[in-house]
N, C-alpha and C positions, 0 to 999 in steps of 0.2 A: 538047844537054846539058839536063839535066833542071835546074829552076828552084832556089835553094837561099834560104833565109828566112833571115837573121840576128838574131840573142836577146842583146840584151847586157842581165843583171842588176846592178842596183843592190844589192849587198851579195853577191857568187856565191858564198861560200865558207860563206852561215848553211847553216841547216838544212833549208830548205823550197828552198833554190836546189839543195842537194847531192840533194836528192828528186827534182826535176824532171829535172835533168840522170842521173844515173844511171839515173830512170824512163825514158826517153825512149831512152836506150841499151839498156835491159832489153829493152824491146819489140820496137824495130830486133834485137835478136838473137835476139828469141822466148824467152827467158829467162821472159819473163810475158807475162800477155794485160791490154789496156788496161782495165781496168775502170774504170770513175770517170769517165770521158772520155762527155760526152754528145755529140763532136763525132764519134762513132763511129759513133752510132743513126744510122736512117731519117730524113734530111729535112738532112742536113750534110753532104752531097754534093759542094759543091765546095771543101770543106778542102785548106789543103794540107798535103802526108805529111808524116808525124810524120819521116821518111827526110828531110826537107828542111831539116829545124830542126839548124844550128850555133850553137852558145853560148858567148858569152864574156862578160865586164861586171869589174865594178868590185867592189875590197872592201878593207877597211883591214887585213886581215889576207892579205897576201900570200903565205904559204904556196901551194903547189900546190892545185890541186883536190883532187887523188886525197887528198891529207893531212887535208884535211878533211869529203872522204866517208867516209874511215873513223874520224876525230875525232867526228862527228857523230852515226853510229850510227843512222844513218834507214834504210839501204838496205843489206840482209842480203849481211854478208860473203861469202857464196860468190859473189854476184852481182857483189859488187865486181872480185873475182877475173877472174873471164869479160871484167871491162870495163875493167879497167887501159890499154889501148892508148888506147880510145875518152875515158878522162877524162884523160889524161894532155895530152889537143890541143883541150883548153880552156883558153885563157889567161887567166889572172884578170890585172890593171890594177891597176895602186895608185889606191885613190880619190882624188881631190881634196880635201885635210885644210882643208875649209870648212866653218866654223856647225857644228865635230864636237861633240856634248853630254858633258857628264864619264861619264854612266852607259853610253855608247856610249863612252869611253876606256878604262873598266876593263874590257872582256872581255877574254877571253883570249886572248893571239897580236895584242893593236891593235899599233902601232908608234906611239906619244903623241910622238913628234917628227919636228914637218913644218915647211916652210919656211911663212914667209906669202906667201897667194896673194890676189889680190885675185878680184873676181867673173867681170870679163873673161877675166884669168888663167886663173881654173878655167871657162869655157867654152869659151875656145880650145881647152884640154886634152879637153875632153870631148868637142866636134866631131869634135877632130884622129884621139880612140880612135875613131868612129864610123865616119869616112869611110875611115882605114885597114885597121876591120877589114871593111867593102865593100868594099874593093877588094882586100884581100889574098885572100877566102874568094870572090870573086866572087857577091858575093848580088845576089841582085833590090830585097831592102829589107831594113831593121834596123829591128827594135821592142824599144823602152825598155822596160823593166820594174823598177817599184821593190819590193824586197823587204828594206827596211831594217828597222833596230828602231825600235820607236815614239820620238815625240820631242814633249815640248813643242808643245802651241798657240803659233802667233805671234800677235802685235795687228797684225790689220788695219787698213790704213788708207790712203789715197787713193794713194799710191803702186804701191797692188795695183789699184786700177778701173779704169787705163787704161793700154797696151802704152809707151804714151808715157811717163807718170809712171814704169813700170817700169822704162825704159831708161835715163831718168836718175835712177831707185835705184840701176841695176847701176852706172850710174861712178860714184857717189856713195859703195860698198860700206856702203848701206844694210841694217844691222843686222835689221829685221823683214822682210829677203830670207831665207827657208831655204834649205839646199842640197837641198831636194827640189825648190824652185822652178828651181833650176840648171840641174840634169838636165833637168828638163820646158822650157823654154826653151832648151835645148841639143837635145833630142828634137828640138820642132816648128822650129828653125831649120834641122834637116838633114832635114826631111820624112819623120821616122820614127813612126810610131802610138808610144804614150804609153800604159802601162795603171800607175795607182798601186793596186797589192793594201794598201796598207799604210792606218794611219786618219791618218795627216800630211796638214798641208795643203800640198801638191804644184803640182798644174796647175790645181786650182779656186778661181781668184781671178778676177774679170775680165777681167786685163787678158791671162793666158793663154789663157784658152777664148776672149776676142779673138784672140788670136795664133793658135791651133789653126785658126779658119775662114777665116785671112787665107791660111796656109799651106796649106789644104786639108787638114789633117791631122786622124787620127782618136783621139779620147784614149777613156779611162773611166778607172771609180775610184770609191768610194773604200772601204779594209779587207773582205779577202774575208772571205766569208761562209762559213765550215766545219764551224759546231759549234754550239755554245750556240744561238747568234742566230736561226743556219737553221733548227732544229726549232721556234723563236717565231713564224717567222713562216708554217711552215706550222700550229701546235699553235692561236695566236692567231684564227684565220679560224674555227675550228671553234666556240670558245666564241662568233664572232661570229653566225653565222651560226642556232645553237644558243640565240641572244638568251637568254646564260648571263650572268650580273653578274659578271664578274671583279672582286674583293678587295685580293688581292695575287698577287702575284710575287718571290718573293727566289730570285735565283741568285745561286750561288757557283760560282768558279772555282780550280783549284788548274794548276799547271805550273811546272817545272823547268828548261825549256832557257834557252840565251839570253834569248826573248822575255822569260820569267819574273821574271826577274833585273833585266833592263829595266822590265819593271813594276812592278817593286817598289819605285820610287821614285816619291810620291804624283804631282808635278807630271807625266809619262808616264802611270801608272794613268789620269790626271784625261781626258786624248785617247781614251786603247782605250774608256773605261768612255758618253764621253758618243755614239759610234756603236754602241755595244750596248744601249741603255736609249730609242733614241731610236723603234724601230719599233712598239714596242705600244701607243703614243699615236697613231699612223697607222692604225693596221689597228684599238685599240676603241674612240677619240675618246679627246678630254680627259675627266679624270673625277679629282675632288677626292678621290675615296672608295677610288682604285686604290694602297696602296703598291707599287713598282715599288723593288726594287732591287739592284742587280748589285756584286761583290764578289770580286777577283781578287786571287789570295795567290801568292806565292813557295814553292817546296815542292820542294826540290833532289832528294830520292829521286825525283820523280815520273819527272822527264827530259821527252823529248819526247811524254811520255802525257799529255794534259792531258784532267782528269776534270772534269765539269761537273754539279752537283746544284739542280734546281728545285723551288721548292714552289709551286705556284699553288693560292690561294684562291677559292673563288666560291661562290655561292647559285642555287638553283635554285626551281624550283614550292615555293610558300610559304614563302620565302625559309628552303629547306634551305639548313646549311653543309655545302659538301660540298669537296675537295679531290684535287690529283692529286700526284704527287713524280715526276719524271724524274731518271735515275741514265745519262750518258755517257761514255762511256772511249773517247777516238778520240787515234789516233795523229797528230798535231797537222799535223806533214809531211806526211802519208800523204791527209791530207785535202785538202790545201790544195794538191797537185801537181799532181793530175788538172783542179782550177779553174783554175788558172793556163795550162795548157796549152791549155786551150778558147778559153780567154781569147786567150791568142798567135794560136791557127788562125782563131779568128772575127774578130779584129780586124784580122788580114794579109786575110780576104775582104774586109772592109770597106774598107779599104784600095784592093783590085784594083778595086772597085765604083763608087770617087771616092764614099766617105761622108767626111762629115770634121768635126770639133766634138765635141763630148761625143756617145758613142751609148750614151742613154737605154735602148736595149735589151736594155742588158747589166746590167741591174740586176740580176737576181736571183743573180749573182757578188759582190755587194755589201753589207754592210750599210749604209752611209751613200752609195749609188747616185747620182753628180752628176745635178741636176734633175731629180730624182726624190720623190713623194710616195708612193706606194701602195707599201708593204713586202708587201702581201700574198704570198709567193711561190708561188701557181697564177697569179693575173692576172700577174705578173711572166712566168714560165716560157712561158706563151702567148704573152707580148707577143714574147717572144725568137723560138720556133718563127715565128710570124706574120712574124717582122723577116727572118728568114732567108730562107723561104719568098720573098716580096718581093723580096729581094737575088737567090734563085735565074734571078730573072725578068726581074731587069732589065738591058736593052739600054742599053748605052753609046754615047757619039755618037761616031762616026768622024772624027776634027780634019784 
């Protein structure tokens, strides 16, 4: 019997979860050919098939899958049609209604009335989906996936630095516990890889990435990299390189779906905005003379088209002012499905390889990448090839 990988999403029923899962079945039926996927190219060889990946997770809006692949509008009708059997035996989960924020209550289809559960409670629960759906689908391994909407910074604080303090947070049902920290501690207790796509703070506290190495387990994170950010920090190197005096920077951002909506409330905005603004201070140094600034709007006609407009400033030979404008229109999902899937394949190898802790590697899927300083994305991308390459090589000890 051929090996089978288990997917369970944290939020299955958004938009970018409805993209992956219908991608993933598209391809399985040849319907489309994987484009986007660099886990495809020369040198990612020992992936495993996309034929391997079963999906299930968690969502506060329990409707069917199918009802919100075509609610969602990411993944073209006729295709949905061909895949109705294949979405229909993805089971979505009711989440665990813990640390839920109001602007995460008002989307459409929440169910706003839950029992109270304490921390234990909702880990039991979360384990209990993990380990049944192993053993129901017979997988080899379950990797965690968070794909929620943004949330609120917590205040850190000595109960997040050590596994121990943490432990007695969770009986304590201490308050600056999020439920992303849940999941990710629920994750590394059933020894599943960990990837947080979202900018929340999740697994990257101490006292987890403690927990990830005690457990052997492989995390990453943190807010994938799709759009605006990724052409920064390839566009960034050029002016550096170019020993060009960057000015300014002002981008705007407009979007429609869910996220948008989400963002549109300043205390959220204040999370997406401070892991999008944070890499051009890495890649041209600090600099008193650089305004930088990024600006995300709600804009309901857009939908899941989210439009991105830059203006960078600078001066050149004899301190010409000279200027550039970038104008993007990327289909938001459409971006962000094919990363996440590389994401699941290279983290299930890492996984098979006994890697385990934050893998540094996988930055350039990231824009706020754990233990990570160099946003550059060419030395990022190398670093990656080089990591794999490595991994291709390496001999395991016989126990």
């Amino acid at each position: 019997m051929k090996k089978k990988v288990g997917v369970m999403i944290i939020g299955l029923n958004g938009s970018v979860s409805t993209c992956i899962t219908g991608g993933v079945q598209a391809i399985k039926k040849q319907l489309t050919k994987p484009i986007g996927l660099i886990t495809e190219t020369e040198g990612f060889t020992d992936m495993c098939s996309l034929e391997s990946l079963v999906f299930s997770g968690w969502d506060l809006r329990t409707q069917s899958h199918l009802y919100w692949m075509k609610r969602n509008g990411v993944v073209p009708s006729h295709m949905i049609d061909e895949l109705k059997d294949e979405i229909n035996q993805v089971n979505v989960l009711p989440a665990p209604k813990v640390q839920v924020t109001n602007p995460t209550l008002s989307l459409e289809g929440v169910d706003t009335e839950f029992p109270d559960l304490t921390y234990r409670e909702t880990i039991k629960i979360i384990i209990s989906d993990i380990k049944s759906f192993k053993e129901k689908e017979k997988l080899e391994t379950v990797i965690v996936l968070n794909l929620v909407s943004v949330d609120e910074d917590p205040v850190l604080g000595k109960v997040h630095e050590t596994l121990e303090r943490f432990e007695q947070a969770l009986d304590s049902n201490d308050p600056s516990i999020t439920s992303g920290m849940l999941y990710a501690y629920s994750a590394i207790k059933c020894g599943s890889p960990y990837i947080n796509f979202t900018p929340n703070t999740t697994v990257d506290i101490p006292a987890l990435i403690e927990f990830s190495a005690e457990n052997k387990v492989p995390v990453c994170g943190k807010d994938g990299k799709t759009g605006q950010t990724l052409y920064k920090t390839v566009l960034a190197p050029m002016f550096k390189h170019r020993n060009l005096k960057v000015t300014g920077w002002y981008s705007a951002n407009i979007l429609g779906n869910d996220d948008g909506k989400i963002l549109n409330v300043p205390e959220q905005a204040a999370t997406k905005i401070k892991t999008k603004t944070n890499v051009l201070t890495s890649i041209l140094g600090e600099s008193s003379e650089l305004d930088h600034q990024v600006h995300i709007h709600y804009y309901k006609p857009r939908g899941d088209a989210k439009e991105a407009w830059d203006n960078i400033d600078f001066e050149g030979w004899l301190d010409t002012p000279m200027s550039m404008k970038v104008n993007w229109v990327g289909q938001d999902s459409a971006l962000a499905a094919p990363l996440i899937v590389d994401l699941i394949r290279i983290i299930e190898f890492c996984n098979r390889k006994e890697e385990f802790g934050i893998i540094k590697e996988l930055a350039p899927f990231f824009k706020a990448p754990y233990d990570v300083e160099n946003h550059d994305f060419f030395e990022q991308i190398n670093s990656l090839y080089l990591y794999v390459e490595n991994l291709n090589n390496k001999v395991l000890e016989k126990i």
